[in-house]
Backbone bond lengths (Angstrom), bond angles and torsions (degrees), N, CA, C in turn:
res aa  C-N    CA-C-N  psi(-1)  N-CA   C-N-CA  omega(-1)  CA-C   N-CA-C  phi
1 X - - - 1.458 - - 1.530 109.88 -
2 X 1.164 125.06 156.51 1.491 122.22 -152.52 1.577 98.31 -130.29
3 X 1.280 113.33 125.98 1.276 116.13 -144.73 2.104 87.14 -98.02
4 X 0.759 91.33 141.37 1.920 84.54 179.30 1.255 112.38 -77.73
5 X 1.476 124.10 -46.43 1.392 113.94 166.77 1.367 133.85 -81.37
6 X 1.275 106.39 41.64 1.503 118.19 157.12 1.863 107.54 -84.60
7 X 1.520 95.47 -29.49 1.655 96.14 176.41 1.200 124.15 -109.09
8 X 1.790 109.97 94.87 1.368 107.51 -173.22 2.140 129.60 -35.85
9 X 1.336 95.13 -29.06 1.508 140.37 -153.39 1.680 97.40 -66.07
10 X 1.416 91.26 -63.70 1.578 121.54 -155.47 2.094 90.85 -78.10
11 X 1.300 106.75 -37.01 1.202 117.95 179.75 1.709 124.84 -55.60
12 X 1.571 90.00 -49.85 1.536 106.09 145.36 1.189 141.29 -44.02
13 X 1.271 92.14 -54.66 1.961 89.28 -174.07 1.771 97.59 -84.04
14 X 1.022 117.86 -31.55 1.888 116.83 -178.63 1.460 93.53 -41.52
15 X 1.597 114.31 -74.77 1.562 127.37 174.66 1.585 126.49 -15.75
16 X 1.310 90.22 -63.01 1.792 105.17 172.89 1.661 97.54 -45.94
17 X 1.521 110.25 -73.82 1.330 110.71 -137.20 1.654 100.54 -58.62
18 X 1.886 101.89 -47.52 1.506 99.22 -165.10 1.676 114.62 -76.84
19 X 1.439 124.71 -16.94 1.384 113.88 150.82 1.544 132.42 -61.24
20 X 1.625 110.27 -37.15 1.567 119.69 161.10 1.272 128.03 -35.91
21 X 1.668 112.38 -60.96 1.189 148.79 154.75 1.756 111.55 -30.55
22 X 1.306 131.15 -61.11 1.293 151.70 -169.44 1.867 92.35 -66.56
23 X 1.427 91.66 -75.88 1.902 106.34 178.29 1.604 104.98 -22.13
24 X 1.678 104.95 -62.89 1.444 90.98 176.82 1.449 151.98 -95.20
25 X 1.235 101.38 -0.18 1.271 132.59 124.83 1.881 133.04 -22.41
26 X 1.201 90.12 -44.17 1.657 93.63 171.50 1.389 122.43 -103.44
27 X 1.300 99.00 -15.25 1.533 125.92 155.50 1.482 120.75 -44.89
28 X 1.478 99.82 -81.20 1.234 97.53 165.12 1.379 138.76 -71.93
29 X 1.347 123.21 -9.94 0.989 120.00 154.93 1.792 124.84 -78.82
30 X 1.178 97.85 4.14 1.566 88.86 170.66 1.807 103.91 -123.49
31 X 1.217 106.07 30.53 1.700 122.88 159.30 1.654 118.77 -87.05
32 X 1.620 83.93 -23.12 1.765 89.44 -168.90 1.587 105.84 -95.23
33 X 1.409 119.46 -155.85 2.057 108.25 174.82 1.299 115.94 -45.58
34 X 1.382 120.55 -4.95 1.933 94.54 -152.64 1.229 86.27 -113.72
35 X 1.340 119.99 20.77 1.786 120.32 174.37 2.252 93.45 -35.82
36 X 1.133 83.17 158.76 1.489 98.41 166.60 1.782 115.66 -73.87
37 X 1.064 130.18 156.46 1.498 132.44 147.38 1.333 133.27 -98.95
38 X 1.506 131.35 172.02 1.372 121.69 177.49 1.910 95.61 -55.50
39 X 1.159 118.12 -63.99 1.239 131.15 -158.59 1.903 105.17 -51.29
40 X 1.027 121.38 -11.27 1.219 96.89 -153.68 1.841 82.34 -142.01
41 X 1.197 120.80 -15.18 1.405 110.72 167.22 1.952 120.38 -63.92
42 X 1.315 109.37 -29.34 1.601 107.95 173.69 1.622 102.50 -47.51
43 X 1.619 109.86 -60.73 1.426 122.41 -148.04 1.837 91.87 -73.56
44 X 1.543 127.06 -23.93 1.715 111.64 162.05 0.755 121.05 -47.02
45 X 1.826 101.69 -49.34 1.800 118.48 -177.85 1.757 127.31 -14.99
46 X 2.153 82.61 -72.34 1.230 105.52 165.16 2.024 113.55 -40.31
47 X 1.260 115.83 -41.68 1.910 113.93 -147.39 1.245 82.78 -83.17
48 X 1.412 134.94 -51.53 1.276 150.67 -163.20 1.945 109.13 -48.33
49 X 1.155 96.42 -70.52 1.738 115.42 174.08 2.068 107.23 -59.32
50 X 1.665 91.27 -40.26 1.856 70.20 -170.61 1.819 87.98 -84.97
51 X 1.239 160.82 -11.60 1.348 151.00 169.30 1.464 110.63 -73.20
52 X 1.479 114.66 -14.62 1.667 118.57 172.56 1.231 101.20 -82.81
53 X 1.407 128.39 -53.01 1.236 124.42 -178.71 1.373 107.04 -57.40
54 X 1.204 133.66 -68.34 1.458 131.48 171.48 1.639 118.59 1.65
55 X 1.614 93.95 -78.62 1.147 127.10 -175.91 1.515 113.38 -57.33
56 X 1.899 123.75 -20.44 1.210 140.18 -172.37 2.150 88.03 -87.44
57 X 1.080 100.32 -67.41 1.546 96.01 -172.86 1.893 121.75 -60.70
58 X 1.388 92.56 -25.18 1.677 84.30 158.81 0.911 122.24 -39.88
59 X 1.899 113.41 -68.84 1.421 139.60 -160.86 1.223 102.42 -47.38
60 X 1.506 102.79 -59.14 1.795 121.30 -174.26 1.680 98.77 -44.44
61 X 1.004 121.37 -79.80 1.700 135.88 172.43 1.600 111.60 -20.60
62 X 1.763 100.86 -55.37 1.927 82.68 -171.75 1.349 95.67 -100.50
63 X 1.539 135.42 15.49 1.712 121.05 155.42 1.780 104.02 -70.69
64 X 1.373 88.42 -38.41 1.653 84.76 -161.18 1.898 90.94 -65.78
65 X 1.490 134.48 -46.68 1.493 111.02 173.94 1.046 121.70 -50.40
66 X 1.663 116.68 -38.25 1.548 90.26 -174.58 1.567 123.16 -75.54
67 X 1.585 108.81 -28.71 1.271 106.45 -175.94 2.134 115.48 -69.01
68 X 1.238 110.17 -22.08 1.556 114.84 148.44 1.488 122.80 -46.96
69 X 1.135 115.34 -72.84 1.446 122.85 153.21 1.483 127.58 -14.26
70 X 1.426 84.41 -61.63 2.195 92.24 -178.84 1.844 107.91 -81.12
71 X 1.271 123.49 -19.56 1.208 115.68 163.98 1.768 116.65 -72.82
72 X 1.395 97.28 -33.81 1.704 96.68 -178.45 1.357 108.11 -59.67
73 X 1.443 131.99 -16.59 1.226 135.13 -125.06 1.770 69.95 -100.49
74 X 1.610 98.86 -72.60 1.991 124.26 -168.26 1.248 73.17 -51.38
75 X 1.675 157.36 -83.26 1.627 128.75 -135.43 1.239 87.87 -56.79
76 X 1.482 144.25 -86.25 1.053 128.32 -118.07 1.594 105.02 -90.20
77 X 1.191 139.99 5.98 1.799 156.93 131.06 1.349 92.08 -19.29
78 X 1.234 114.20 -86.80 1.501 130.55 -172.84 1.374 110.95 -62.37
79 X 0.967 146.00 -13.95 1.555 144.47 -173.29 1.433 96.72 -86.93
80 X 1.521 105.64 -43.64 1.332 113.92 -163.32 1.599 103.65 -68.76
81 X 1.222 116.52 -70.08 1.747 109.49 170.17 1.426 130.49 -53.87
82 X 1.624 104.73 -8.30 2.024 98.28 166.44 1.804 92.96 -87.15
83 X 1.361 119.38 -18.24 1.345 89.09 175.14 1.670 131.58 -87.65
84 X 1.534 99.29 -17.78 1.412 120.27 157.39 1.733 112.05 -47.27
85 X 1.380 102.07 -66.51 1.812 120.51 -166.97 1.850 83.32 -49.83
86 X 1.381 123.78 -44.39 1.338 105.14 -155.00 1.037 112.99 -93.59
87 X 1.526 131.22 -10.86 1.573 139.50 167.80 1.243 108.61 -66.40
88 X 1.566 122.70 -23.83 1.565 123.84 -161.45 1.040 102.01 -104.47
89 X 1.298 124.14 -13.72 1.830 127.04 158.93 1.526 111.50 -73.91
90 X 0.869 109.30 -64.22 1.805 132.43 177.75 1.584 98.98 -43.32
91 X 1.347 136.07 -13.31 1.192 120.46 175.57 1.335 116.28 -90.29
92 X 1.589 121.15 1.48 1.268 105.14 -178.77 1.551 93.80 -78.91
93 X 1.295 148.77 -0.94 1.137 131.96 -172.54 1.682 93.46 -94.31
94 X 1.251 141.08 51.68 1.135 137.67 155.75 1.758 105.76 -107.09
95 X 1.344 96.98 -175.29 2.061 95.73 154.50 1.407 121.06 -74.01
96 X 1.034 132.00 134.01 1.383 129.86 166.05 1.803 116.03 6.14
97 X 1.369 98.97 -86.10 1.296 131.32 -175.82 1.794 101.28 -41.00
98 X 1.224 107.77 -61.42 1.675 126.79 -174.59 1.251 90.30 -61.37
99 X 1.372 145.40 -41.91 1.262 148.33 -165.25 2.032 108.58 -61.17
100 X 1.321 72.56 -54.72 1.508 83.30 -159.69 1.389 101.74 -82.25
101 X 1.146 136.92 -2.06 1.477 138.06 169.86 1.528 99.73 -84.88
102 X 1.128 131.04 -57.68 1.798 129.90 163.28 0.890 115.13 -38.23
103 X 1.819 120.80 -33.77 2.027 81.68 -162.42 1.977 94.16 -101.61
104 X 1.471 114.62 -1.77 1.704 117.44 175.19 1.092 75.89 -102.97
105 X 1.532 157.41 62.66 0.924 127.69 81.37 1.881 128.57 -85.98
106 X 1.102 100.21 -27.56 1.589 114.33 167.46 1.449 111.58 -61.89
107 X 0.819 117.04 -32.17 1.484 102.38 176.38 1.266 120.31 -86.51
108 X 1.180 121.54 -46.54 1.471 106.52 141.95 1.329 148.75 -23.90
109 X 1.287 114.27 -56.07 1.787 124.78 131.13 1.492 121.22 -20.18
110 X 1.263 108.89 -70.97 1.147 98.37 -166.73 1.493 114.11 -60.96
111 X 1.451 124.94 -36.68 1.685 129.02 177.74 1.349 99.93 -73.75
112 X 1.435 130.21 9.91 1.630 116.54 158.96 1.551 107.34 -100.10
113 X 1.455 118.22 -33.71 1.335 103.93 167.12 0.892 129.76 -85.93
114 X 1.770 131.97 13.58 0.954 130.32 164.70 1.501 112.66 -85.65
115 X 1.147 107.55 -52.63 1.236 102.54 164.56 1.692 136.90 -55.80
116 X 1.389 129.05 -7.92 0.944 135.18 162.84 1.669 114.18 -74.13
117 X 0.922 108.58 -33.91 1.813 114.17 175.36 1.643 112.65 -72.72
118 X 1.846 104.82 -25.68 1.316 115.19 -176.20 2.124 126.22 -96.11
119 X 1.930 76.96 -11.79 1.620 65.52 171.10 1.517 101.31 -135.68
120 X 1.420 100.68 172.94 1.899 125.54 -148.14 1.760 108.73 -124.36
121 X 1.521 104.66 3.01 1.732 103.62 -165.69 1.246 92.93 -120.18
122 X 1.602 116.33 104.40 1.273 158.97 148.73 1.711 95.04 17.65
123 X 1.540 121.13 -66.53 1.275 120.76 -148.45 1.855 94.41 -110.13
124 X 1.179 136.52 -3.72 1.493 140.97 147.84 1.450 111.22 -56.43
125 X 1.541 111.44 -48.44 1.670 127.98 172.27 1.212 96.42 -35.16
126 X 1.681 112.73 -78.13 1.192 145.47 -138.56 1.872 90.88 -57.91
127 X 1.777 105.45 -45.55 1.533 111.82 -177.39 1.122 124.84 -52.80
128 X 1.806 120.31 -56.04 0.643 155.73 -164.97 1.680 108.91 -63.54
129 X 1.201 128.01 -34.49 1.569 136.45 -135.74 1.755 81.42 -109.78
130 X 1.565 115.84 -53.41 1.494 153.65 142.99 2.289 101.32 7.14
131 X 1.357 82.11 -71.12 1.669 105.55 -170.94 1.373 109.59 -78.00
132 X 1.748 113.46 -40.31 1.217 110.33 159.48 1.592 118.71 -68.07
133 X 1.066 155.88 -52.23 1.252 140.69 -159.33 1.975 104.61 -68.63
134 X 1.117 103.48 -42.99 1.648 121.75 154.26 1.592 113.45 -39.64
135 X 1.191 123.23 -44.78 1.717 131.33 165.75 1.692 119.87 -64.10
136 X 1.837 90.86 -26.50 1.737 86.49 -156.98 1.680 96.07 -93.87
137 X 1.455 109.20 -28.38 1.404 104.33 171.66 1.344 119.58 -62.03
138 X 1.322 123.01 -37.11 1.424 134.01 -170.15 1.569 106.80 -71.99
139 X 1.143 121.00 -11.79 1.949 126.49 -151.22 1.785 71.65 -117.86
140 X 1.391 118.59 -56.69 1.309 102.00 -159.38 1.879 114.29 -58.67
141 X 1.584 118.05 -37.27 1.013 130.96 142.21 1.594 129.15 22.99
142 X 2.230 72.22 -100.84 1.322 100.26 166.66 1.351 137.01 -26.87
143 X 1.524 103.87 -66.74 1.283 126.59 -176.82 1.967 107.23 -67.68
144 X 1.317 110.02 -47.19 1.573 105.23 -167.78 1.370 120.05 -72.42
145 X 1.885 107.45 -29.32 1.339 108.27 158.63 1.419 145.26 -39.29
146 X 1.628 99.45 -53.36 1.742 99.79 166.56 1.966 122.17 -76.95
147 X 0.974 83.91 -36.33 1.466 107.58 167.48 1.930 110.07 -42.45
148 X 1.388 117.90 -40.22 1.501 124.76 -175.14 1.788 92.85 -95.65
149 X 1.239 119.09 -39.70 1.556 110.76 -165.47 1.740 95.63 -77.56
150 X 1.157 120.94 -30.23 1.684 117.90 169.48 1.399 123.91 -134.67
151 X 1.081 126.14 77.24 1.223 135.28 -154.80 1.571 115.25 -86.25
152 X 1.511 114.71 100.15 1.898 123.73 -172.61 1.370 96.30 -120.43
153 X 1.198 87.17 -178.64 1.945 104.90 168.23 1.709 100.96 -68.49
154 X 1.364 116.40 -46.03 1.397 116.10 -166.44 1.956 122.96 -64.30
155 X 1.694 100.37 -24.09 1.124 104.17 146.39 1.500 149.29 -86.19
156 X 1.735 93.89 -28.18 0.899 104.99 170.95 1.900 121.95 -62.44
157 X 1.591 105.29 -15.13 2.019 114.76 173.42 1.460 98.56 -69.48
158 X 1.607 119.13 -56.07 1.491 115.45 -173.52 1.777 112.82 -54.04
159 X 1.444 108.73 -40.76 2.129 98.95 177.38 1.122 106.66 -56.56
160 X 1.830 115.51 -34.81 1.904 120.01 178.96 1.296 104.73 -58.09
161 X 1.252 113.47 -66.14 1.674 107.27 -170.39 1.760 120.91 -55.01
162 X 1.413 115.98 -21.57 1.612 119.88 -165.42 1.760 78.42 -84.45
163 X 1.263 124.46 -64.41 1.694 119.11 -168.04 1.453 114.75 -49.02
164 X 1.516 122.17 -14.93 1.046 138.29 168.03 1.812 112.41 -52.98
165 X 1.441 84.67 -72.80 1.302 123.58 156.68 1.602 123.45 -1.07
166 X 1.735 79.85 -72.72 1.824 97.86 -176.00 1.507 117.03 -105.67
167 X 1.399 105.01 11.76 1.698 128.92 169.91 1.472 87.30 -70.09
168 X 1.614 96.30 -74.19 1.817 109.91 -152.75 1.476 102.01 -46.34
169 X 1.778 134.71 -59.46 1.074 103.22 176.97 1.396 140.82 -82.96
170 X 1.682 121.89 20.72 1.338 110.21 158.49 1.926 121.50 -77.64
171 X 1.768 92.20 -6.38 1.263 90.84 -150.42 1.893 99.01 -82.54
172 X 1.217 92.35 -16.09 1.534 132.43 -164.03 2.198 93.12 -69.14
173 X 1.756 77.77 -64.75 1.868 77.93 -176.57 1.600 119.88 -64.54
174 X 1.256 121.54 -28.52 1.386 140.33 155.49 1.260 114.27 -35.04
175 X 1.560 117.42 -75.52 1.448 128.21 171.44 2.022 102.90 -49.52
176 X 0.956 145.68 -29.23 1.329 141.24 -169.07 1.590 93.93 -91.50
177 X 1.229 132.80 -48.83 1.423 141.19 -175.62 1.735 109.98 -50.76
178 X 2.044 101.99 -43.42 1.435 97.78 -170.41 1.575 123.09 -84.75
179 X 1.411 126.37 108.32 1.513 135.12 -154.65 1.074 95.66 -135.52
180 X 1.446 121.23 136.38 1.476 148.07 137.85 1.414 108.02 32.11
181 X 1.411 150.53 67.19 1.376 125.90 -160.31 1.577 96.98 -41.77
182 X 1.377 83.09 175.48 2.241 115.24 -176.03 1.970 90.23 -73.48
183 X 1.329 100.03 -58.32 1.533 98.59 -164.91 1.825 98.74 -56.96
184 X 1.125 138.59 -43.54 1.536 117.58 -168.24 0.928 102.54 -70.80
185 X 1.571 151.39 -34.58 1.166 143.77 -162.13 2.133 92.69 -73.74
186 X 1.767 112.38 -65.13 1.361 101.60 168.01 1.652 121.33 -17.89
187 X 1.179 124.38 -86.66 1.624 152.41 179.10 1.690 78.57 -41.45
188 X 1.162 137.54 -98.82 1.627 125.09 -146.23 1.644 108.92 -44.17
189 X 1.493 102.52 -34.75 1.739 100.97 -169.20 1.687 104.31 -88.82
190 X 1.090 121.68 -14.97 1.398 116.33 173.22 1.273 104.91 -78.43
191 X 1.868 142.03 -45.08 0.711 160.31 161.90 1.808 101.95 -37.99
192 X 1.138 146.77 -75.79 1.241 151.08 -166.70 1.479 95.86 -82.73
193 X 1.330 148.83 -1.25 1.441 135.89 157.16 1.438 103.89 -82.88
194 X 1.425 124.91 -26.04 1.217 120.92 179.63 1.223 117.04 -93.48
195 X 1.731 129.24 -10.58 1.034 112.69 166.22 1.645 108.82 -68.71
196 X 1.421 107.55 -44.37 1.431 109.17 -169.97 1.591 119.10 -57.03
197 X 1.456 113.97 -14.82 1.129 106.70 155.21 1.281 143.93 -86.57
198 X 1.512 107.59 -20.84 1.243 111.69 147.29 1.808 129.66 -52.74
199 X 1.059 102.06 -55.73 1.596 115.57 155.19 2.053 120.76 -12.09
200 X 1.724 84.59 -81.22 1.412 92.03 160.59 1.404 142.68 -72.37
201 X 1.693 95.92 -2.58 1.975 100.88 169.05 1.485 94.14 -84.06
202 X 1.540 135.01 -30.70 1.759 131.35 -144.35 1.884 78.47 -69.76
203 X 1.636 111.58 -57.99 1.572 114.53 -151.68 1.895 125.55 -28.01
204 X 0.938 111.58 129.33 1.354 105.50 173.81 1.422 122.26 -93.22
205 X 1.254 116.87 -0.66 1.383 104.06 -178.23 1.908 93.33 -150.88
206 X 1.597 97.42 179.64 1.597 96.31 -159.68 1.748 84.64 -101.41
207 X 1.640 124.92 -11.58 1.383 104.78 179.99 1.149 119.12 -93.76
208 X 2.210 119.90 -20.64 1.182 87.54 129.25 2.110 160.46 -98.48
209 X 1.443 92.60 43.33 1.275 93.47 156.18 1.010 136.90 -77.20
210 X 1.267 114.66 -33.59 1.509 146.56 -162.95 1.757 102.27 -75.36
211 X 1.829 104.21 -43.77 1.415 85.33 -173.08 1.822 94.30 -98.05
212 X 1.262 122.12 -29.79 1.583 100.76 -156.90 1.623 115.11 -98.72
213 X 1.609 95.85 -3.81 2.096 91.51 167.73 1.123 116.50 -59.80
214 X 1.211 134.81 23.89 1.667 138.71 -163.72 1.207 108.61 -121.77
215 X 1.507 110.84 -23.26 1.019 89.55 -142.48 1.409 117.17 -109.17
216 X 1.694 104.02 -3.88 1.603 126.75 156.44 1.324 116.42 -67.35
217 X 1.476 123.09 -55.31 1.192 108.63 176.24 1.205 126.63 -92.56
218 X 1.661 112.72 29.73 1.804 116.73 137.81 1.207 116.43 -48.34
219 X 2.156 90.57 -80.18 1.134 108.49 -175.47 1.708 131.07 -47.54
220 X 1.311 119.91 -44.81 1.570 119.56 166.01 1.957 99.93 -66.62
221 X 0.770 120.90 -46.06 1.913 96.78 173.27 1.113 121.78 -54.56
222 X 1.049 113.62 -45.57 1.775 114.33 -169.94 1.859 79.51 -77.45
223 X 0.981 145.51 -38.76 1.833 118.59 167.29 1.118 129.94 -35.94
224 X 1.382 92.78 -59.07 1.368 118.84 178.20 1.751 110.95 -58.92
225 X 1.144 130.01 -92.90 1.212 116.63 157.71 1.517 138.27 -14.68
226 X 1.087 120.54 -20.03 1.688 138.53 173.33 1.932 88.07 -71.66
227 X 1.362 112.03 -79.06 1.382 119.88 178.80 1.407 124.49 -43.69
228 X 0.898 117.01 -28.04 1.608 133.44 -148.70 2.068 80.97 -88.83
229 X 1.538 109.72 -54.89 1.786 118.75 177.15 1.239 112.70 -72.77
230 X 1.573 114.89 -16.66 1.827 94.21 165.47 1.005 107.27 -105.71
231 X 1.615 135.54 -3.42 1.426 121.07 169.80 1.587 119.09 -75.84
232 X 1.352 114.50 -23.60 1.419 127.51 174.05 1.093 114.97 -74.72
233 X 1.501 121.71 128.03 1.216 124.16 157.82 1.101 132.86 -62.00
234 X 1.266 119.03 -20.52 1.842 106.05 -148.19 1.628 94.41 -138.83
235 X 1.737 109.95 -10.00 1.499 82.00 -171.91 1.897 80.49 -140.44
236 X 1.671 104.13 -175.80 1.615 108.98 -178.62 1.746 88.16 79.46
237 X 1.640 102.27 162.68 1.494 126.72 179.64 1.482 112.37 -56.09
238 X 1.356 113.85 -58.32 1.492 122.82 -161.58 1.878 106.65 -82.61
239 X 1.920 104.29 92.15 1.405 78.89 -179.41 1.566 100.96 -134.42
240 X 0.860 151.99 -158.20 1.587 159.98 -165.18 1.850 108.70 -103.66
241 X 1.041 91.91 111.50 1.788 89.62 -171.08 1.284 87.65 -111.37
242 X 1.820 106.12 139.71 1.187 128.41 171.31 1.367 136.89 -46.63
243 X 1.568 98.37 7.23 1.907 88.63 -162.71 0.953 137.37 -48.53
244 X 1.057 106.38 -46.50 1.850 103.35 158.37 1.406 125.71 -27.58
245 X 0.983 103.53 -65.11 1.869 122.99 -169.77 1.649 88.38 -57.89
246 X 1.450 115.99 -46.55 1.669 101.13 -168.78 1.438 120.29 -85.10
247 X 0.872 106.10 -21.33 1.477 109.39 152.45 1.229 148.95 -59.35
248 X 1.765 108.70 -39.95 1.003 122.85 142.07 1.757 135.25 -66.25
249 X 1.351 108.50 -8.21 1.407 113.61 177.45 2.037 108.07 -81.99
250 X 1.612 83.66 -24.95 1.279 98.28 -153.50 1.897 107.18 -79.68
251 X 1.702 92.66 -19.97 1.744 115.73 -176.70 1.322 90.27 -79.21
252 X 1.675 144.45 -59.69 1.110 154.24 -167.92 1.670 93.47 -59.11
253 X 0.801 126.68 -73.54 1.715 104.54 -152.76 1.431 123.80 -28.85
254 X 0.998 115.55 134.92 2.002 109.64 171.71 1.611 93.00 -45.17
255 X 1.681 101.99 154.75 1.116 99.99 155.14 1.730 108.53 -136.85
């Protein structure tokens, strides 16, 4: 099932049409008897302004989740490669041999989680996620094997640092999983179709309908759409770039 706010884009133009749609809608329905009066247009005034505001602190409310969200995303990016950077130090306290099988295996790691932050095609994910869980068993391995045949404090830091390891990226897929529930996005867009119909009942005339029903559900789309690209991970402008991870891939290579 295809989630709509994966597409900031598509989110947009939905917005336009079905607030457009609503605008004139209240339009014409306030052409027919239930036109407004002098007497009773002040007291809309009032419904009109406190349902804008409404509709203003939603917005405010689920920018501020998503933009929480997209920082959790960058903390735990970076959490994830200081725990990498520090497992791949921590292995010289293995044997030689055990050593050097951990950290080619870490580096490997690390160009799978980089690439998981870097690609967007459903069944590459699916590959990718695939090779990593395949990495994390093999690293965990690594490390627990020598660790049982000689068991110190000094091995026992390297099993700490790999669980570290495979902490950081569940905590990582978690943070990508947690999005905007379905119901706030419902409630905000039912909420802003109904202002806009209020909107188009206030109008007094049909020329200005023509120019100013537009011009709310610009402005709330392009909101909406702003949110819609920082709540998404993987697709829209605003997304979580690996730097960390590439930087650190980039410290790891032999040279």
């Amino acid at each position: 099932m295809i989630n709509v706010t994966d597409y900031p884009v598509l989110v947009f133009v939905l917005s336009v049409a079905a607030m457009w749609i609503a605008g004139r809608i209240g339009w014409r329905f306030s052409r027919r008897k239930y036109a407004l009066t002098d007497e009773t247009r002040e007291d809309f005034g009032f419904i009109l302004g406190a349902s804008l505001t409404l509709l203003g602190l939603l917005i405010g409310f689920t920018f501020s989740m998503a933009t929480n969200r997209y920082d959790q995303r960058k903390n735990y990016e970076e959490a994830e490669a200081n725990a990498i950077g520090t497992e791949y130090v921590r292995a010289d306290l293995l044997p030689p041999d055990d050593a050097a099988k951990v950290r080619a295996l870490l580096r490997d790691y690390v160009d799978r989680r980089i690439h998981f932050y870097l690609t967007h095609d459903a069944e590459r994910l699916a590959q990718t996620n695939a090779v990593t869980a395949q990495l994390q068993n093999e690293m965990w391995s690594a490390v627990v094997a020598p660790a049982q045949s000689k068991p110190n404090p000094l091995s026992a830091l390297v099993v700490s640092g790999m669980n570290d390891v495979l902490n950081s990226q569940g905590y990582t897929q978690a943070a990508m999983w947690n999005r905007i529930p379905i119901a706030a996005w419902v409630l905000m867009a039912a909420i802003a179709i109904g202002c806009n119909l209020l909107v188009g009942y206030g109008l007094r005339s049909a020329a200005g309908a023509a120019r100013l029903l537009l011009i709310l559900p610009l402005l709330v789309a392009v909101a909406f759409m702003l949110i819609a690209d920082i709540d998404s991970p993987r697709r829209g402008i605003i997304r979580v770039s690996p730097q960390n991870l590439t930087s650190l891939a980039e410290s790891l290579r032999p040279h």
